[in-house]
Every structure is written in C-alpha cells, then in structure tokens.
N, C-alpha and C positions, 0 to 999 in steps of 0.2 A: 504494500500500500504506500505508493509515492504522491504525496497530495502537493502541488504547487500554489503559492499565494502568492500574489501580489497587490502592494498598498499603494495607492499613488494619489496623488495632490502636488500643493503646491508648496512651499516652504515656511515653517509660521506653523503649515495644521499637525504636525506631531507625527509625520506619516513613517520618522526614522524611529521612532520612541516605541507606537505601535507594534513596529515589528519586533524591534528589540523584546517587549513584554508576551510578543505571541512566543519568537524562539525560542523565551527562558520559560514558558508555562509548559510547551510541547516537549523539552529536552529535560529542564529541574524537575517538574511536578509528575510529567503522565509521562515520566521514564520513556519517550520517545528520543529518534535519529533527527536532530534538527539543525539546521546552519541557515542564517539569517546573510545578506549583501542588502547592500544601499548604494542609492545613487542620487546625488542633486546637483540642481544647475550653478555656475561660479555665482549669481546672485544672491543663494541662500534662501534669504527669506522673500518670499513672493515668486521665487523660479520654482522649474516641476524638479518635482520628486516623486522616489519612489523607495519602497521597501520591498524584498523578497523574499519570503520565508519556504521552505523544503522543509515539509515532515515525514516522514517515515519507518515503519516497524522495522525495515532492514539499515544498513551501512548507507550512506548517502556517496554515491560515485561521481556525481556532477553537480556542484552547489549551485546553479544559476536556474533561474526559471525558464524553463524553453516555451510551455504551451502552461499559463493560465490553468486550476481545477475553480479557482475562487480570485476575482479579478474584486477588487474595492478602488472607484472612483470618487475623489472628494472635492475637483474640479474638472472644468470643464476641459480641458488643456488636456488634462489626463487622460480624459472619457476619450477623446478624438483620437489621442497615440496610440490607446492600448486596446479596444474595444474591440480589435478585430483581433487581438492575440489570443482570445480566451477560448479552451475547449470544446469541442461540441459537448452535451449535456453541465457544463460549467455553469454556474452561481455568482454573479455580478449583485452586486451592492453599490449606491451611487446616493449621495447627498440630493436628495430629489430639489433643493433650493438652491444647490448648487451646479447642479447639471442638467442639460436637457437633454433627451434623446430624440432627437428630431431624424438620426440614420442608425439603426438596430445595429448588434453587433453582426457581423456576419455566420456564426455560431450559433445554433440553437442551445440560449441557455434561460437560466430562471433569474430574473431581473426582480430588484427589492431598491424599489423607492423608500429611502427612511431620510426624516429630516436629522440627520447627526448633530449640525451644528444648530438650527433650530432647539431640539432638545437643551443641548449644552448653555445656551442663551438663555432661554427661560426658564427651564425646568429648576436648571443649577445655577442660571448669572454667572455662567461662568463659559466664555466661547469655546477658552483653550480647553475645556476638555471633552472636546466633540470627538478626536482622536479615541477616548476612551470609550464614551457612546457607541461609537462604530465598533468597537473591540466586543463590547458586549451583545449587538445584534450579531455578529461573526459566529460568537462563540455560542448562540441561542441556535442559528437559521445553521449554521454547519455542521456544528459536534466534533470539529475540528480537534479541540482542544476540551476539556473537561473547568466545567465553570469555576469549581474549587481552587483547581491549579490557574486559570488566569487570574482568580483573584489575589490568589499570593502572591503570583508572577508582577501583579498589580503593586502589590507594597511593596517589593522588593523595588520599583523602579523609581518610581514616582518621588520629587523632592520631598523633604522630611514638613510634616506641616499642612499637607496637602491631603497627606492618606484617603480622608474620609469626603472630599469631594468627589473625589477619583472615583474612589468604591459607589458612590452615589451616583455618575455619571455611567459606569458602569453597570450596575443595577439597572437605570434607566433605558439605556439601550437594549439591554436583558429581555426585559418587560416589553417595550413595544417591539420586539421582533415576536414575543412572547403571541400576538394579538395581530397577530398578518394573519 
C-alpha cells in the first residue's frame, strides 16, 4: 500500500508544516514507511508551494510523488498546476473560497469543497490555522492517517502556546468532513 499526497498552496498557508505533521503522524504514531519533500517559490510567502508526503506499509524506494492518491488545493495557482497530476479514482480537496473549478481534473476522482480557511477565520479567529483545518478533513474523508496519531503529531509541531487552537482547528475540520 503506497499512498501518495500532495499539499499545495501558496506560501503564508502552512502547506510545509502540514506535511511535516502528516509524515510524523504516518511514521511516529501508526508505525508506518513515510518520507515527507517540499518545494517553494524564491518569494516564500505569497509564491506556490507544495508538500509531499509517501506512506507506506513496505520500505519507500522513490521519495517523490509521481501520480497524486490525494491531491489538496489551497489556491488557485495550485489547483491549475496540479489538477491534472492526480490519479484516476484519487481524492482532491480544495479550499472551495479559494479555488474555482471552472476545468475538472482530467482524472476521474472525488472532489471535496471544504471552506479551510473560512473555518479557521470564524470558527477559530484564527486564518493561520486553516492548514490544520485541512489536516483534519484529510484525516476524516481519507483514513490516511489515524486521528489519535495526527493529533499528537499535532502537538508535537505546533509553537509552544498554540497547542489548543490547533487541536480546535483540527477538530473543526474533523467535524465538517465528518457531515459531507
């Protein structure tokens, strides 16, 4: 079971953090094969970016993402690069306030409008943790990862101070994947 993820946005939305907290939930917590890569634009904050995570019950022989299982869009920049990488029967996730899909992917896969950053905004007053939001609709809508272990995966990352936003932002995306 070789599962491929990719996070992508723009810089600013936490999309190297995210995967940093999927790799350590899939490899620390639920004793999986995982190896995380990143990539962003010289801009940093406001250029694309992207996370890749590889999980797997066997040895991982190629760390890089070739083909998409679970594609997550958190801008629209992203949504246009990558939307046609993702595998047939694949699992796309997209900021629905932040992306439109006006050209499908060319893949037949299962598309999940979730307001991430919306959530993070009002739910929590808090933008920056729409990253987490998404973590927790991932971890509801896929079963990727085991909610326990992302949750510890969660405090293990996140600045000291923060913990229980996080967890709450997390939870929150839980919940409305919970209700698709």
């Amino acid at each position: 079971m070789r599962k491929e993820i990719r996070l992508s946005g723009f810089g600013g939305q936490g999309i190297i953090l995210a995967g940093v907290i999927l790799g350590r939930a899939a490899a620390l917590y639920d004793k999986k094969e995982a190896v995380q890569t990143q990539s962003y634009g010289p801009e940093a904050r406001g250029g694309a970016s992207k996370s890749e995570v590889v999980i797997s019950e066997e040895p991982i022989d190629f760390p890089k993402v070739i083909k998409p299982d679970i594609l997550v869009c958190l801008s629209q920049q992203a949504y246009d690069k990558y939307k046609d990488d993702i595998k047939d029967g694949g699992i796309l996730l997209i900021d629905e306030d932040l992306v439109s899909i006006e050209q499908k992917p060319k893949a037949d896969v299962k598309i999940y409008k979730i307001p991430f950053t919306r959530i993070a905004s009002e739910d929590i007053k808090l933008p920056i943790v729409a990253n987490i939001v998404m973590l927790g609709s991932l971890t509801k809508l896929t079963g990727i990862v085991s909610e326990e272990s992302m949750k510890k995966s969660i405090l293990d990352s996140v600045p000291k101070g923060t913990e229980e936003k996080n967890l709450l932002a997390f939870n929150k995306g839980y919940e409305f994947a919970e209700n698709l």
